[in-house]
N, CA, C and O atoms as CSV, one atom per row, in Angstrom:
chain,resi,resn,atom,element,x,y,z
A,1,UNK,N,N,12.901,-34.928,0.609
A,1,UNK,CA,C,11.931,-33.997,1.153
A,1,UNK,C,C,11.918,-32.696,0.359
A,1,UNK,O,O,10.935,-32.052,-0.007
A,2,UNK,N,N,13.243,-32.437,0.163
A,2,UNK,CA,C,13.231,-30.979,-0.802
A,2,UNK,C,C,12.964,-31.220,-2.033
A,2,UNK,O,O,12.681,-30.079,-2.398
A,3,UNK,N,N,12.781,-32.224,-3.444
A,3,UNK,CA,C,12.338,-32.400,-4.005
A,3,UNK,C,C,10.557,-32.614,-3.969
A,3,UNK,O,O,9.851,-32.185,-4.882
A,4,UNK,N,N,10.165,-33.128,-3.115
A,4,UNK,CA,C,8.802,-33.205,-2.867
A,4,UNK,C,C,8.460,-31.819,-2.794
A,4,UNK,O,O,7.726,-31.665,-3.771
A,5,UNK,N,N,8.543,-30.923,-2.317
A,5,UNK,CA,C,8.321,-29.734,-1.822
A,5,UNK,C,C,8.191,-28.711,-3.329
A,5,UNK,O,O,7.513,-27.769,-3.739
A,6,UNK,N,N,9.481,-29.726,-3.867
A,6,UNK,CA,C,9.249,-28.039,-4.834
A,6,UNK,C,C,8.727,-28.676,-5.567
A,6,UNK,O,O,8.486,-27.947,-6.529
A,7,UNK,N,N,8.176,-30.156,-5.844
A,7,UNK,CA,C,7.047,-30.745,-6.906
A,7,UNK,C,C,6.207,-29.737,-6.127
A,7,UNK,O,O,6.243,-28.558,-6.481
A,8,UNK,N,N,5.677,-30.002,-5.396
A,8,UNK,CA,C,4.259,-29.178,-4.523
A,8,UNK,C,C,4.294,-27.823,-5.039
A,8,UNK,O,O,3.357,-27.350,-5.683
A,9,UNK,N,N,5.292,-27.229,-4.786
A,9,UNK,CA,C,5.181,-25.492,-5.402
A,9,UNK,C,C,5.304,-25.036,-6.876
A,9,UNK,O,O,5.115,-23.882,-7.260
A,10,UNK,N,N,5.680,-26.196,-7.729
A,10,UNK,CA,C,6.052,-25.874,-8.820
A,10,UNK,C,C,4.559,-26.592,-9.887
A,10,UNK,O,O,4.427,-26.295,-11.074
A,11,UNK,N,N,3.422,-27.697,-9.003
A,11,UNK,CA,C,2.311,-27.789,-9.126
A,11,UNK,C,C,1.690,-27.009,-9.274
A,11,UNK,O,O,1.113,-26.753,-10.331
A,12,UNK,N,N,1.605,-26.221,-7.951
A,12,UNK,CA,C,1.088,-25.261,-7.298
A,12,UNK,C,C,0.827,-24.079,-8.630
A,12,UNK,O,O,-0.149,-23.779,-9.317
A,13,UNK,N,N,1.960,-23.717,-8.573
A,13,UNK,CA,C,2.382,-22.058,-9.829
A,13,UNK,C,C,1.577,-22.755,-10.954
A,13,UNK,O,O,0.596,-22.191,-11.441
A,14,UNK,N,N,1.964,-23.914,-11.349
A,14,UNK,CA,C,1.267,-24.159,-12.841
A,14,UNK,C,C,-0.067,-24.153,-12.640
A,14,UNK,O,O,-0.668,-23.744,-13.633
A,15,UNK,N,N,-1.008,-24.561,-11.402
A,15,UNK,CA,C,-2.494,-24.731,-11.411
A,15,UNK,C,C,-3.129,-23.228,-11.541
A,15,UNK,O,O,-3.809,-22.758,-12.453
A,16,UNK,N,N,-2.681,-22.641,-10.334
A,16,UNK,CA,C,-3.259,-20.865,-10.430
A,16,UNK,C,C,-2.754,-20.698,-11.297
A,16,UNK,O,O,-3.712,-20.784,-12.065
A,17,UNK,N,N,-1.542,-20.410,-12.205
A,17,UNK,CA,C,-1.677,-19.921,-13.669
A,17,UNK,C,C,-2.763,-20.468,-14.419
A,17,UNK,O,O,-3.581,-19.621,-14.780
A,18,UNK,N,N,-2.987,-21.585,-14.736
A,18,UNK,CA,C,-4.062,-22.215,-15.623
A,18,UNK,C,C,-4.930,-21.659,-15.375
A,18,UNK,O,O,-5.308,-20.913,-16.278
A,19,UNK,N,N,-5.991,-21.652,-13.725
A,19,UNK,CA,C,-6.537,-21.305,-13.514
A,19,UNK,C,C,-7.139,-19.666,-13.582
A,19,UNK,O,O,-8.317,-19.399,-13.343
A,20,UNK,N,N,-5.955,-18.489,-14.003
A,20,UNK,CA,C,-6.100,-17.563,-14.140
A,20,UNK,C,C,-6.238,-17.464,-15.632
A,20,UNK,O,O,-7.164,-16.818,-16.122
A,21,UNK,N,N,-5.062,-18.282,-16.607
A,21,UNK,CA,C,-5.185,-18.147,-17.948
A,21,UNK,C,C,-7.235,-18.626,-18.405
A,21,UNK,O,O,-8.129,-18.112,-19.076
A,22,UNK,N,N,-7.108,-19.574,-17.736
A,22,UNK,CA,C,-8.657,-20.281,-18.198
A,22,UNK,C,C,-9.752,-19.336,-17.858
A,22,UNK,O,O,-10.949,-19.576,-18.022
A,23,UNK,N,N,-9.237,-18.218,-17.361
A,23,UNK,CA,C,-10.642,-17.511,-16.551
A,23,UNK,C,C,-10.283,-16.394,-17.595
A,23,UNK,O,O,-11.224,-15.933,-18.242
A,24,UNK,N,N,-9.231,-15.992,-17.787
A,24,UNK,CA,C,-9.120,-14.768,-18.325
A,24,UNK,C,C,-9.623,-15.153,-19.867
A,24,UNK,O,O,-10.711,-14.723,-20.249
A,25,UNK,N,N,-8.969,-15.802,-20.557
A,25,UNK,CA,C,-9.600,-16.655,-21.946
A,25,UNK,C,C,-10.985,-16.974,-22.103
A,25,UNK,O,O,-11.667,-16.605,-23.059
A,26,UNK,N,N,-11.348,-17.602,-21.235
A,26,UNK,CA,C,-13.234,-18.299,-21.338
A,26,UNK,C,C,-14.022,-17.650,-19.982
A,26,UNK,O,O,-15.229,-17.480,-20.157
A,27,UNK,N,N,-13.673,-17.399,-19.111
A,27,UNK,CA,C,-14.321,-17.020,-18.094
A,27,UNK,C,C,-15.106,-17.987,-17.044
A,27,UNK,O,O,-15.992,-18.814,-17.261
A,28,UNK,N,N,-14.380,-17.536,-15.649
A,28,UNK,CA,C,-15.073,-19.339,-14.595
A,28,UNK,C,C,-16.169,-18.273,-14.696
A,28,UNK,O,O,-16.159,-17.168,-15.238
A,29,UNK,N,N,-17.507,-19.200,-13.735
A,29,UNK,CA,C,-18.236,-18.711,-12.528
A,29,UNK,C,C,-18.099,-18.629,-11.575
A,29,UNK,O,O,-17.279,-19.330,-10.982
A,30,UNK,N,N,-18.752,-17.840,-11.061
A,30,UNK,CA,C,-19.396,-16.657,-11.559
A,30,UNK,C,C,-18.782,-15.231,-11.676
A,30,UNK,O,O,-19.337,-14.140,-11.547
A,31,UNK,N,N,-17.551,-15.519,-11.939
A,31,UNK,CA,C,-16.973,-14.134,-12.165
A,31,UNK,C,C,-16.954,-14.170,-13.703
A,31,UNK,O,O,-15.890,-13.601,-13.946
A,32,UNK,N,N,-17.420,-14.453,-14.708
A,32,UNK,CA,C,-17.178,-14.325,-15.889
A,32,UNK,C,C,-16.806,-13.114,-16.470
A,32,UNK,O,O,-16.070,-13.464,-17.393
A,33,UNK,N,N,-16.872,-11.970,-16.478
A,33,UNK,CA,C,-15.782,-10.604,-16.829
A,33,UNK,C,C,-14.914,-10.515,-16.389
A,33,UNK,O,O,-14.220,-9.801,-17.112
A,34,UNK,N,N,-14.347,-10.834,-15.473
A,34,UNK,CA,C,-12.734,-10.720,-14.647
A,34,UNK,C,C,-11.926,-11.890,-14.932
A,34,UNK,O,O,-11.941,-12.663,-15.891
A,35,UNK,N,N,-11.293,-11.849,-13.994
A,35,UNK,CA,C,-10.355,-13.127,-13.899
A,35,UNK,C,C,-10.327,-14.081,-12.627
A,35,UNK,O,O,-11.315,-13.643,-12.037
A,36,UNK,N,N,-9.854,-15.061,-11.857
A,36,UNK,CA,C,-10.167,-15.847,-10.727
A,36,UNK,C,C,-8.954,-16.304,-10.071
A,36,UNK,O,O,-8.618,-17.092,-10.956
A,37,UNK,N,N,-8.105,-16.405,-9.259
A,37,UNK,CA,C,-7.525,-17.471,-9.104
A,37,UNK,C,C,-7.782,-18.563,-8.231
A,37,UNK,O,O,-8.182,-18.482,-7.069
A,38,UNK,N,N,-7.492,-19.715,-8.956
A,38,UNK,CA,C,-8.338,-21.247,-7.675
A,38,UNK,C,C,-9.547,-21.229,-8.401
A,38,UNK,O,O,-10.276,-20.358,-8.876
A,39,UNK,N,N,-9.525,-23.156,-8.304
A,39,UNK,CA,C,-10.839,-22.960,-8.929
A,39,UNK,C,C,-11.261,-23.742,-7.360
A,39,UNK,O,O,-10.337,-24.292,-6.759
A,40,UNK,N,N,-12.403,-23.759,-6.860
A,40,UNK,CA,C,-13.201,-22.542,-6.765
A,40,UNK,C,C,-12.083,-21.034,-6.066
A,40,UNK,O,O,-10.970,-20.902,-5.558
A,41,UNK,N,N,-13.013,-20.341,-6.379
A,41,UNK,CA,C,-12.180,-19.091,-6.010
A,41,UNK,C,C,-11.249,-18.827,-5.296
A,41,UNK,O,O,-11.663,-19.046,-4.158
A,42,UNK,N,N,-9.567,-18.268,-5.209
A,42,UNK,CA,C,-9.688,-17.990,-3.892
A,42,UNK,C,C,-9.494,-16.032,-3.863
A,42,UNK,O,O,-9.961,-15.360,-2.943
A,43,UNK,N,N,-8.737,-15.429,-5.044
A,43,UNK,CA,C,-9.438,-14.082,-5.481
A,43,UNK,C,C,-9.890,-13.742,-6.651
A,43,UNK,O,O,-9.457,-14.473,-7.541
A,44,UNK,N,N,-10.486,-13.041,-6.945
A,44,UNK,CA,C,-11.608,-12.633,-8.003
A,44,UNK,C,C,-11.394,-11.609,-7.699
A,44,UNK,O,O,-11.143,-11.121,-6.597
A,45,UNK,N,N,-11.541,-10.879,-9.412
A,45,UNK,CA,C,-11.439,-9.481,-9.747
A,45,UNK,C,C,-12.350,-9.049,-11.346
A,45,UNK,O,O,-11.815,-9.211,-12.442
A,46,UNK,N,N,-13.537,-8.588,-11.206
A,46,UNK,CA,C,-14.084,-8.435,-12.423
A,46,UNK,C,C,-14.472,-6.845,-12.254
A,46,UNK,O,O,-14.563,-6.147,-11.244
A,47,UNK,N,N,-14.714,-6.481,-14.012
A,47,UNK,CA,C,-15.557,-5.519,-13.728
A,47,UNK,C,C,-17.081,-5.105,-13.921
A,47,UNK,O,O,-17.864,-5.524,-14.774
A,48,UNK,N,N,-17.284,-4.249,-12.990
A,48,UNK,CA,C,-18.613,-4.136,-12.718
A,48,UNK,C,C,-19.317,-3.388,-14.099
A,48,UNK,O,O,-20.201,-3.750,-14.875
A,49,UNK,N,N,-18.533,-2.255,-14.008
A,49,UNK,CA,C,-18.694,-0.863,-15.332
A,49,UNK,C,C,-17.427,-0.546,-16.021
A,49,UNK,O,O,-16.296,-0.990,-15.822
A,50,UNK,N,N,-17.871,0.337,-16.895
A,50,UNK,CA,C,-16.450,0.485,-17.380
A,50,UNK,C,C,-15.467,1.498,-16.575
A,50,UNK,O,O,-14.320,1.611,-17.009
A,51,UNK,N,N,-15.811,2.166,-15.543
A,51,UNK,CA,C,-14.659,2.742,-14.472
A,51,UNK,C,C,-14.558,2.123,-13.086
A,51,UNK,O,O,-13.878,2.546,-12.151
A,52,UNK,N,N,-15.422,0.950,-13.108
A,52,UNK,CA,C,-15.240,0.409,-11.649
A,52,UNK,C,C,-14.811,-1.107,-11.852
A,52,UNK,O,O,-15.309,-1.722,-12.795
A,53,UNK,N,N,-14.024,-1.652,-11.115
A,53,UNK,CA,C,-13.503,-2.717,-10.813
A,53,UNK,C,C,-14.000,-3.238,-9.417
A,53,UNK,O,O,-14.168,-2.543,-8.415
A,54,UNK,N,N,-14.163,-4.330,-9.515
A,54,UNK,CA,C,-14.408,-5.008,-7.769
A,54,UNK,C,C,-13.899,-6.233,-7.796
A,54,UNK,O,O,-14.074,-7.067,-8.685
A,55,UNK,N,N,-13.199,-6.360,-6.715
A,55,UNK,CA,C,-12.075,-7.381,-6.489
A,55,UNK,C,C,-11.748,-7.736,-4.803
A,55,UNK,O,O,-11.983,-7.011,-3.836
A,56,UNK,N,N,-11.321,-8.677,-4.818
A,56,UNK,CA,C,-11.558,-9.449,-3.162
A,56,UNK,C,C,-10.732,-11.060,-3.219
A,56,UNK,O,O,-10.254,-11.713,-4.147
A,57,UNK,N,N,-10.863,-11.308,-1.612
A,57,UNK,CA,C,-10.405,-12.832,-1.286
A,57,UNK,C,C,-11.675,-13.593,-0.907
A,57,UNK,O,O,-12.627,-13.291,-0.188
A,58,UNK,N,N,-11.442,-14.448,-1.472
A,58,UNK,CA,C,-12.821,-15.484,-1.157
A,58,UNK,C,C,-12.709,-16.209,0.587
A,58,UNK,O,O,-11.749,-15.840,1.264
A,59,UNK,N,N,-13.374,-16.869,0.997
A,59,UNK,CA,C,-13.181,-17.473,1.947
A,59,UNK,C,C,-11.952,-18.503,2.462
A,59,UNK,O,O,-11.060,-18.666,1.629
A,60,UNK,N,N,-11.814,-19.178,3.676
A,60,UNK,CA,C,-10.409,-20.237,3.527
A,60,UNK,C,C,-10.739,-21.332,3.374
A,60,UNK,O,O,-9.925,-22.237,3.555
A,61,UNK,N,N,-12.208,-21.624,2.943
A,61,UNK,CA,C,-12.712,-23.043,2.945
A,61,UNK,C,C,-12.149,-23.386,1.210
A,61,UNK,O,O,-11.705,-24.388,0.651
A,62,UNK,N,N,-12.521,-21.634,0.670
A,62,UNK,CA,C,-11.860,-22.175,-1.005
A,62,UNK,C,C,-10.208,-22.229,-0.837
A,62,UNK,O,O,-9.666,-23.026,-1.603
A,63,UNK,N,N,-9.366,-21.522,0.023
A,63,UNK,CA,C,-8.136,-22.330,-0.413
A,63,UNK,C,C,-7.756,-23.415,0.474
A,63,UNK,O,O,-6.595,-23.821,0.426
A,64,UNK,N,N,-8.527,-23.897,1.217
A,64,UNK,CA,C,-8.543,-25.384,1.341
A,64,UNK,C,C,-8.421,-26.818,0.530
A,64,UNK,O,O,-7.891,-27.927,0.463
A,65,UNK,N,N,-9.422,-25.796,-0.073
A,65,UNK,CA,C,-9.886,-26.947,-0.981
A,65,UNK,C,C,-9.067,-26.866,-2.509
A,65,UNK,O,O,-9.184,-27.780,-3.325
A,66,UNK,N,N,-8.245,-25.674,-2.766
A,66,UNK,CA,C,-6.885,-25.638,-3.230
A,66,UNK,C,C,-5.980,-26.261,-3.624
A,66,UNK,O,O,-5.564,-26.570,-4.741
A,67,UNK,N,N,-5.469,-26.568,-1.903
A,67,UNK,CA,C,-4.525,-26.844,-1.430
A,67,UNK,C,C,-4.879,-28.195,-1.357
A,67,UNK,O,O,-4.133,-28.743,-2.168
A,68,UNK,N,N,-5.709,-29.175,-0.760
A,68,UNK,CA,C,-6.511,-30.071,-1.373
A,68,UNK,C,C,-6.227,-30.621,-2.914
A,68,UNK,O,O,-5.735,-31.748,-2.852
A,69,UNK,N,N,-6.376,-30.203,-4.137
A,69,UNK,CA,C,-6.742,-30.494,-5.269
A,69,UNK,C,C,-5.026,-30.641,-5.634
A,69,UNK,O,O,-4.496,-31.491,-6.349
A,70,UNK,N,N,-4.467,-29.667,-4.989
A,70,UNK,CA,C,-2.711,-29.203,-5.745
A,70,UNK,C,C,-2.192,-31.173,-5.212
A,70,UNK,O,O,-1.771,-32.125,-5.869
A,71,UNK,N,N,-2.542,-30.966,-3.693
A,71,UNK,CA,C,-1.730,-32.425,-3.147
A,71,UNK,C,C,-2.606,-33.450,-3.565
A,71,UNK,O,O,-2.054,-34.525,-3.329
A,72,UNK,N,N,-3.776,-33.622,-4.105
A,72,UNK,CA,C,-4.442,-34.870,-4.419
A,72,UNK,C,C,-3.161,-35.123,-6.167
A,72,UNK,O,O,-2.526,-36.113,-6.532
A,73,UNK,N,N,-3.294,-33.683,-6.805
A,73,UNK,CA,C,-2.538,-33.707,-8.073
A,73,UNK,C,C,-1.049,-34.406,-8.100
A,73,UNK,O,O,-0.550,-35.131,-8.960
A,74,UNK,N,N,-0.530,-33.940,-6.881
A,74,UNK,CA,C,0.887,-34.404,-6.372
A,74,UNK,C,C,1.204,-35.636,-5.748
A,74,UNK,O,O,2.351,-36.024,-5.528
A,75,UNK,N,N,0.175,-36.233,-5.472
A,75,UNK,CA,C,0.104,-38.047,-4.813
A,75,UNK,C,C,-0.249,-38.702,-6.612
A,75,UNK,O,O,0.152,-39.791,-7.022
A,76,UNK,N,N,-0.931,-37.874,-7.284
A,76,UNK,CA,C,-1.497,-38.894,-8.492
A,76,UNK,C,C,0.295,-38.870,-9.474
A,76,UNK,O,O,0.572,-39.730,-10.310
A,77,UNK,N,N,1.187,-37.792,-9.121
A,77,UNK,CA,C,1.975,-37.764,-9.986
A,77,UNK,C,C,3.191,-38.434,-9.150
A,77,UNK,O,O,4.239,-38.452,-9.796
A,78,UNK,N,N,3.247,-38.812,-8.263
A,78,UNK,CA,C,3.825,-39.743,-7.575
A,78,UNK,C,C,3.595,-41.043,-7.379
A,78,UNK,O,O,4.285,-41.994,-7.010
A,79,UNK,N,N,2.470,-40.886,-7.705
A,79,UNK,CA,C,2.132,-42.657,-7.626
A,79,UNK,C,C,2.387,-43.003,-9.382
A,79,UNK,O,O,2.567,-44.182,-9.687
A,80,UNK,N,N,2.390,-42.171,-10.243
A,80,UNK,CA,C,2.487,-42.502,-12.122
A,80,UNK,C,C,4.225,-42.503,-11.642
A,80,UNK,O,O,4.451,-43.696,-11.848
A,81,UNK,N,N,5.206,-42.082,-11.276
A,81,UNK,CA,C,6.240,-42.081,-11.143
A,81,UNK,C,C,6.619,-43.056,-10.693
A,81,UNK,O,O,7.603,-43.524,-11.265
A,82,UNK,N,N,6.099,-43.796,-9.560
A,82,UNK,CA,C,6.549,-45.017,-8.466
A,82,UNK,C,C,6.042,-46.180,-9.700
A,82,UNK,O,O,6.530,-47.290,-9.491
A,83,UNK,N,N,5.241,-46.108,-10.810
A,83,UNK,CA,C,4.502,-47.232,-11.122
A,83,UNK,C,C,5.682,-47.247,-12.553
A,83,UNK,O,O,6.166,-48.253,-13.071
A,84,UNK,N,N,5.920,-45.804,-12.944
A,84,UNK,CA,C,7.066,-45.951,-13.891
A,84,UNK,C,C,9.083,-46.710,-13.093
A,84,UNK,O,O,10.186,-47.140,-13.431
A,85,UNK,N,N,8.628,-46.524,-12.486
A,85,UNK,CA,C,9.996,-46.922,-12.045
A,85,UNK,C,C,9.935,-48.016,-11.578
A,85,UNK,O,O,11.072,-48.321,-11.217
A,86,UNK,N,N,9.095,-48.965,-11.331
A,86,UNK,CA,C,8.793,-50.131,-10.834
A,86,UNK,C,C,9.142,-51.045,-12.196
A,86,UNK,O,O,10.138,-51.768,-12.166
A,87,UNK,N,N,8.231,-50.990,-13.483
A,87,UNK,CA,C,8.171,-50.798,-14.518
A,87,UNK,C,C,9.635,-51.082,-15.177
A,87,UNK,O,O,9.928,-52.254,-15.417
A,88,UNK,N,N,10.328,-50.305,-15.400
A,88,UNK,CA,C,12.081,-50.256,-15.719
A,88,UNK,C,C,12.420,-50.724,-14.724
A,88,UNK,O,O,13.482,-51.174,-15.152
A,89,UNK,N,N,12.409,-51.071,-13.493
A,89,UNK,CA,C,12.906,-52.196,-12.687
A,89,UNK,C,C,12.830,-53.766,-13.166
A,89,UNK,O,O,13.855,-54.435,-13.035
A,90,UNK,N,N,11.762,-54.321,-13.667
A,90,UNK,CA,C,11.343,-55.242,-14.054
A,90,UNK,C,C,11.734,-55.846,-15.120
A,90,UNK,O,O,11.707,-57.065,-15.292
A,91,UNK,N,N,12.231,-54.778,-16.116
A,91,UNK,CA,C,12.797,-55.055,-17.621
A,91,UNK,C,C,14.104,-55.665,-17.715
A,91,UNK,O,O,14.595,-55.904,-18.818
């Protein structure tokens, strides 16, 4: 159980990083001047002008859908694991 868990959080950290590196590098939508984390959003921070910044939390339907994408990521890397070890069982 505690291994599962910190697959989940250690998913987790690597996706919002990407997701921030990829926004800050190329830029999501529709925040393209700022940065994002979550794809779709869950905060965004761009700027408007050059002395104003505007920045916020998106709704909970986007970190739903998050949290969603992190555990769909974490069943696909568990099931490549169960299919590798099945695999070297067989040999």
């Amino acid at each position: 159980m505690k291994k599962s868990l910190f697959t989940v959080i250690i998913i987790a950290i690597v996706y919002f990083f990407a997701t921030v590196l990829y926004s800050l590098l190329f830029g999501l939508p529709p925040f393209n001047t700022g940065f994002v984390v979550g794809y779709p959003a869950i905060y965004y921070q761009f700027d408007i002008s050059g002395s104003e910044r505007q920045c916020g939390f998106m709704g909970s339907i986007n970190l739903v859908t998050n949290v969603l994408i992190i555990l769909i990521i974490f069943f696909i890397f568990k099931i490549i694991k169960k299919k590798r070890v099945n695999k070297s069982n067989l040999k």
